[in-house]
C-alpha distance (Angstrom), angle and dihedral (degrees) to the residues before:
residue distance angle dihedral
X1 . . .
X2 3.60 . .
X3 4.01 122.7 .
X4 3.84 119.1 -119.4
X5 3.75 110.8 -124.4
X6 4.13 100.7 -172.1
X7 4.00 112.7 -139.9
X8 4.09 97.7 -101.2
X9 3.49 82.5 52.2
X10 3.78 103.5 53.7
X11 3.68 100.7 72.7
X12 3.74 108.0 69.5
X13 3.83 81.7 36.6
X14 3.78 91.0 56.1
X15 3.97 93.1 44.9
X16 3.85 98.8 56.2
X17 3.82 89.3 42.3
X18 3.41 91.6 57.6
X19 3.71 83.8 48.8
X20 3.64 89.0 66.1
X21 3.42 95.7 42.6
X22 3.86 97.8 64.1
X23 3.69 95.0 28.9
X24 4.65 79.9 67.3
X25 3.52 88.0 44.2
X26 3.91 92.6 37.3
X27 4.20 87.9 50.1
X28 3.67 96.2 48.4
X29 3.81 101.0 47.4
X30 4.15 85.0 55.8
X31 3.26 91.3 51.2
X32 3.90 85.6 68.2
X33 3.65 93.8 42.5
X34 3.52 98.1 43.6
X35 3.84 97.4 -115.9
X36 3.74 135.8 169.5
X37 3.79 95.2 -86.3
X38 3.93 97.4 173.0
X39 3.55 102.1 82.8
X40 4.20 82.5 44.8
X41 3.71 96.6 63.2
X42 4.20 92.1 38.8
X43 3.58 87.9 62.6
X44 3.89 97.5 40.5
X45 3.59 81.8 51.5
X46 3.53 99.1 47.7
X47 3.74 91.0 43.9
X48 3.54 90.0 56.5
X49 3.86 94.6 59.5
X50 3.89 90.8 47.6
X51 4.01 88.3 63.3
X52 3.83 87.9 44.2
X53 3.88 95.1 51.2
X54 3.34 93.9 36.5
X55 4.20 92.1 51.0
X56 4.11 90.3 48.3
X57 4.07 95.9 43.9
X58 3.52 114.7 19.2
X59 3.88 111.9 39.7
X60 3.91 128.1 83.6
X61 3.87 89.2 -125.3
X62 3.39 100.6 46.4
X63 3.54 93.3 139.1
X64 3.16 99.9 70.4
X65 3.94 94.2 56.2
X66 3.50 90.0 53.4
X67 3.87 92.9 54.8
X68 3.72 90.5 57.7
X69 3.66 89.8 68.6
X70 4.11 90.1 48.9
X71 4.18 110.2 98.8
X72 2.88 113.8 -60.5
X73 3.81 90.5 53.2
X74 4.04 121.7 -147.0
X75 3.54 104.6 -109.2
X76 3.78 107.8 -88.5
X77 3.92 95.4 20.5
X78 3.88 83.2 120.4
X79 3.62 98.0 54.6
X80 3.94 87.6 51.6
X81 3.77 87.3 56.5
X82 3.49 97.3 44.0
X83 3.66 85.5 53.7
X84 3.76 90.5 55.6
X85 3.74 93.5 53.5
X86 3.83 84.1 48.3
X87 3.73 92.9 53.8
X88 3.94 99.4 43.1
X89 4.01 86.1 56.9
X90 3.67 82.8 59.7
X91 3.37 103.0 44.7
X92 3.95 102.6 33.6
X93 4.07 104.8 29.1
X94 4.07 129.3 59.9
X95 3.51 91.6 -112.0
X96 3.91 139.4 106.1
X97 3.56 115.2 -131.0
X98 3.84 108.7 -150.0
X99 3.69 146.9 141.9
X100 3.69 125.1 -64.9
X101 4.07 113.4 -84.9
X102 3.58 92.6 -126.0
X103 3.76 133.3 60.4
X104 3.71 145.1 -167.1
X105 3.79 100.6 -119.3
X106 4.33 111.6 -140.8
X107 3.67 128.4 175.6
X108 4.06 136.6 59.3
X109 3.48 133.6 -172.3
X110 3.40 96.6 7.6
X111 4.13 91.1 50.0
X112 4.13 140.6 -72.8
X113 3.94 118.3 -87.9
X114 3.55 123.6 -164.1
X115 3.86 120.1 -132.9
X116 4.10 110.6 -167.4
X117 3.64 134.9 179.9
X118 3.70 133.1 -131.4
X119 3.77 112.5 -101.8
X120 3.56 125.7 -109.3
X121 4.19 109.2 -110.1
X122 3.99 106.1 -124.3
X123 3.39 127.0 -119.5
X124 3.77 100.2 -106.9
X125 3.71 96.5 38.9
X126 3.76 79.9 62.9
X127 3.64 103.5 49.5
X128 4.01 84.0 66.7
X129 3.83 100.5 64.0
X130 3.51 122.6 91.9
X131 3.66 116.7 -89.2
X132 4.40 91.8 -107.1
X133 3.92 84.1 56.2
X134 4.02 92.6 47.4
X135 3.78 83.5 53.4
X136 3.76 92.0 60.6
X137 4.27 93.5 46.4
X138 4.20 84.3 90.9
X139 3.66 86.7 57.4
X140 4.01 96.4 46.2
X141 3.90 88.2 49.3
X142 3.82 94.3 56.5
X143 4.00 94.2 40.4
X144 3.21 112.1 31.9
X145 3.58 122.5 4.1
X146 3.79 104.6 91.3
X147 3.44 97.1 10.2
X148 3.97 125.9 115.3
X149 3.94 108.3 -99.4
X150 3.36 107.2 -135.9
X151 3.75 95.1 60.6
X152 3.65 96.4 51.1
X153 3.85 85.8 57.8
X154 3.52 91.5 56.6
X155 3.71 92.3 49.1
X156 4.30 82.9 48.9
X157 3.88 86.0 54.9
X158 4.10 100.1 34.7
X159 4.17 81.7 53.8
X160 3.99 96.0 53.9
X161 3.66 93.0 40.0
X162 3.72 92.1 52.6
X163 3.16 97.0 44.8
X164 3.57 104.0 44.5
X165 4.13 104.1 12.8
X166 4.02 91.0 -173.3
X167 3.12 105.0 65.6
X168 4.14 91.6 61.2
X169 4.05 99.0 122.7
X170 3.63 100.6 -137.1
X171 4.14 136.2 -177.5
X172 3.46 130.3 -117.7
X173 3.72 96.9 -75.7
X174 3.56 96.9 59.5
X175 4.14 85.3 -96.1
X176 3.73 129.2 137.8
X177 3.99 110.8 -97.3
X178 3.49 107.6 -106.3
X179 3.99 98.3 8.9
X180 2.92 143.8 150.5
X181 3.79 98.5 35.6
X182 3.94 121.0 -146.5
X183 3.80 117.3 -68.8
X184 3.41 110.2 -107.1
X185 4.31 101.7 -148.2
X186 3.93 102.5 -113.7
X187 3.75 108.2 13.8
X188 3.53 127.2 101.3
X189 3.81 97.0 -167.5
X190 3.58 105.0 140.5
X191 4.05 110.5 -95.2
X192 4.14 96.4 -169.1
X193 3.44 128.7 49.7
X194 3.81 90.2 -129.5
X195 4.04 101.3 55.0
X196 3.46 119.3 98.2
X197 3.74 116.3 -104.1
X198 4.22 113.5 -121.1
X199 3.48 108.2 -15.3
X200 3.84 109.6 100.1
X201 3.89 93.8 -171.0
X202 4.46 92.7 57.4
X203 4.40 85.4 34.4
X204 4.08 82.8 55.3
X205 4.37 94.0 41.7
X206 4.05 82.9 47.9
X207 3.32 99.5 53.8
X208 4.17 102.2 34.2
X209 4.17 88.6 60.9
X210 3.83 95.7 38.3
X211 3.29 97.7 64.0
X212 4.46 138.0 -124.7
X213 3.35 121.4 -55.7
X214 3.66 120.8 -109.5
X215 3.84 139.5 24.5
X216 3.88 103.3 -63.1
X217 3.80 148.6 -10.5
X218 3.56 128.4 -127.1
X219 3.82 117.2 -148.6
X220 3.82 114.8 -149.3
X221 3.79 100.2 167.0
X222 3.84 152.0 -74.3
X223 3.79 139.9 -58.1
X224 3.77 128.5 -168.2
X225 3.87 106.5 -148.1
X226 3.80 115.1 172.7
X227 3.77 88.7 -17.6
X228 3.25 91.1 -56.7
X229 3.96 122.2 120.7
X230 3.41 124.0 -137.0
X231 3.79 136.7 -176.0
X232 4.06 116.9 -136.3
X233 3.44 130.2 -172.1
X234 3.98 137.8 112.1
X235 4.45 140.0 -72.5
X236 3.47 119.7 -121.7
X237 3.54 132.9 -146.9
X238 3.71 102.7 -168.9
X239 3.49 101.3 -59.8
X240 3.79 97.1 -22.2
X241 4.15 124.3 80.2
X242 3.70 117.3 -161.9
X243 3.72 97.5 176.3
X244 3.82 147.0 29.6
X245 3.88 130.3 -122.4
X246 3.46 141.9 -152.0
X247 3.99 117.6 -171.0
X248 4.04 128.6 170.2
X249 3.99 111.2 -124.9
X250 3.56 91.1 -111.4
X251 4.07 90.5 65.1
X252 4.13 95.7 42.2
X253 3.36 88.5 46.9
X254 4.30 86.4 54.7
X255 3.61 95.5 38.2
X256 4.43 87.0 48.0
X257 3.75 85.3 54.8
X258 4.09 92.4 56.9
X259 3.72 89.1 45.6
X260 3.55 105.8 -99.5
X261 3.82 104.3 153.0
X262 3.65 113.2 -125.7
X263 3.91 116.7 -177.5
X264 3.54 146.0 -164.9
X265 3.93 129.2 -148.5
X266 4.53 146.3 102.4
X267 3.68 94.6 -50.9
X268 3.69 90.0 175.0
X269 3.75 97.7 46.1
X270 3.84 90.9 55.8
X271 3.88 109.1 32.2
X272 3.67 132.0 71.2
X273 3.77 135.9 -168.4
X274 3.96 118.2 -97.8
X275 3.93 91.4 165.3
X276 3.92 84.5 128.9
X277 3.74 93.1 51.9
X278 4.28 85.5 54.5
X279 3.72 103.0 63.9
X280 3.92 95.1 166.9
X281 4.04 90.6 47.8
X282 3.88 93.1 91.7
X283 3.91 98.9 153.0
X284 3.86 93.1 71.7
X285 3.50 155.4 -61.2
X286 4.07 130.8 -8.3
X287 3.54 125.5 -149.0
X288 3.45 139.2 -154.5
X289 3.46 130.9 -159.8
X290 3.78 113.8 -140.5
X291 4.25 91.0 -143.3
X292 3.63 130.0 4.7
X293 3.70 117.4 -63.6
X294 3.83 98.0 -113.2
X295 3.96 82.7 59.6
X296 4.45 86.6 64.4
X297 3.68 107.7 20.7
X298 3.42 140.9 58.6
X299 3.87 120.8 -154.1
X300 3.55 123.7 -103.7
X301 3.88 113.7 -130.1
X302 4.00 92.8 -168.2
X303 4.09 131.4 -17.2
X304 3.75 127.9 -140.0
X305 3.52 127.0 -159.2
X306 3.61 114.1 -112.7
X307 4.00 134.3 150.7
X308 3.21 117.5 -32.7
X309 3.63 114.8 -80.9
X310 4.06 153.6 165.0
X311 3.68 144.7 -145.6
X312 3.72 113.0 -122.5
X313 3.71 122.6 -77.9
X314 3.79 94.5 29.4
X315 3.84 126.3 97.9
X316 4.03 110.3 -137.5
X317 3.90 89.4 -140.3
X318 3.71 96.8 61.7
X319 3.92 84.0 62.1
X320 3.65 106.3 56.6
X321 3.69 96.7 79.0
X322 3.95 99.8 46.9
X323 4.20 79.7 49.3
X324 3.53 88.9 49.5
X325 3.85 104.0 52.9
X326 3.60 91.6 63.2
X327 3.37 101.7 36.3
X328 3.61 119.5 4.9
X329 3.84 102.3 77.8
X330 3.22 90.1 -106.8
X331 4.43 102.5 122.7
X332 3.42 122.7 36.6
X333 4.10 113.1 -89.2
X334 3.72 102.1 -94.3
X335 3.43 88.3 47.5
X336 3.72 106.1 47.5
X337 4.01 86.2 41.9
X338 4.14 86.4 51.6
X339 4.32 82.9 61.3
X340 3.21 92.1 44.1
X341 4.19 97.6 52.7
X342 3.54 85.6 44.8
X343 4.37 88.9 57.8
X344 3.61 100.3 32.4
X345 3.90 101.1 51.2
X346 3.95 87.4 29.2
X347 3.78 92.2 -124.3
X348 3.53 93.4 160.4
X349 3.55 96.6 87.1
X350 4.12 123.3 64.8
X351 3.93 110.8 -95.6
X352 3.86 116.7 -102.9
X353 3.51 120.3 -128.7
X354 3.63 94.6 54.4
């Protein structure tokens, strides 16, 4: 059952969600850079309990949000309560609610990320909260406290999305704000609300009919890799590209027919390398293009395999691995579909909006 926001209502609704949205995205990049991420999960938290108070008092259908928290619950109705208990510390008690001191450290070559847990509430803090927010303390202990933050914001933003799809702030491709976040090499936590959590084969069917991240593609030619063609080239971002792809006919020719742009043109004669200019872009190259892309390219209205080919300045060779590790066999599954998240959504590059 989905809760009927009417259109004067939608605004404000669509404002704080997109509050939440970037305040996620906003937490997890710091917790690469080693920012203050406190005063990040207060106002995700706080946030939260605006969209809560606003869905029990202030909408025409209010009923209907209210009956989602009736047994049997809506799906994430407990992590929206747990949230509240959360938020009334904050706001009632002398004490700051932030992460756990302590994290479990992830990452390598490509840089560390920090992955913290909510804090447990003490005792006494407790004892000062209004018996209706006691209630909810059972609820925070099995949600939240403990628990690894990020992922119980998802779960905050999976719940309002599900329950009330419009009032997703999105870009101007039709794209979450703030999503997907950066790929993080060897973890398949989810990094958008929308993908499926630990099944490869649904994560792969979710992202082949949504459609590639970013503004265009680039084709620079085609591989054979266990006789199996594939199409190589790089994302753009306007006129920057932050990651490479590699894409059967089959799936260009899908994504073409939803309007993805995919283009054809002297890549190397018009782009240049600005990796030095990208300091948090650690999983490879950036690219500029010298002039827009409609100045270089022309767009592709369908591809057909063929022999095996390449634009000019690139050697053919130097391709067949990148092809491989996402679909040659040549990784294990989880990590050849972790490359190929990382291409397809273009979640190489840092999310906009921020």
């Amino acid at each position: 059952m989905a809760v009927t926001i009417e259109p004067h209502e939608l605004e404000p609704f669509r404002a704080v969600m997109r509050d939440l949205q970037t305040g996620a995205a906003w937490y997890y990049a710091q917790t690469a850079s080693g920012g203050e991420l406190g005063s990040t999960v207060r106002s995700f938290m706080a946030n939260c309990q605006v969209l809560n108070d606003w869905f029990v008092n202030a909408i025409d259908d209010a009923a209907s949000y209210k009956a989602l928290f009736d047994q049997p619950r809506r799906t994430g109705a407990d992590v929206i309560d747990a949230m509240k208990y959360v938020r009334n510390v904050s706001q009632h008690v002398l004490h700051v609610v932030k992460p756990s001191d302590t994290a479990v450290l992830v990452g390598g070559q490509f840089g560390l990320r920090g992955y913290f847990q909510w804090e447990a509430i003490p005792e006494e803090v407790h004892a000062k909260l209004r018996k209706g927010t006691q209630a909810l303390r059972p609820t925070y202990e099995a949600n939240l406290s403990g628990k690894e933050l990020l992922g119980t914001m998802m779960e905050v933003l999976r719940f309002y999305a599900d329950v009330a799809p419009s009032l997703v702030h999105r870009d101007e491709h039709g794209e979450w704000t703030g999503f997907p976040l950066m790929s993080q090499p060897g973890i398949l936590d989810p990094i958008h609300p929308e993908e499926p959590r630990w099944d490869i084969a649904q994560a792969r069917v979710w992202m082949d009919i949504r459609g590639p991240g970013g503004d265009a593609r680039v084709i620079c030619g085609q591989v054979t890799i266990d006789e199996v063609p594939y199409f190589f080239g790089y994302t753009f971002v306007g006129r920057l590209s932050f990651a490479p792809f590699v894409e059967t006919a089959m799936q260009i020719n899908k994504d073409i027919a939803i309007g993805f742009p995919y283009l054809e043109g002297n890549l190397a004669a018009n782009v240049f390398d600005v990796s030095g200019e990208h300091v948090d872009a650690r999983q490879g190259r950036v690219y500029r293009s010298s002039e827009d892309l409609a100045t270089w390219t022309t767009r592709s209205a369908q591809v057909e395999a063929r022999e095996d080919w390449c634009s000019p300045g690139f050697d053919l060779d130097s391709w067949r691995i990148p092809c491989a590790l996402e679909g040659g066999g040549l990784t294990p599954d989880y990590v050849a579909h972790g490359v190929r998240r990382a291409r397809r959504l273009n979640a190489l590059v840092p999310p906009r909006h921020l």
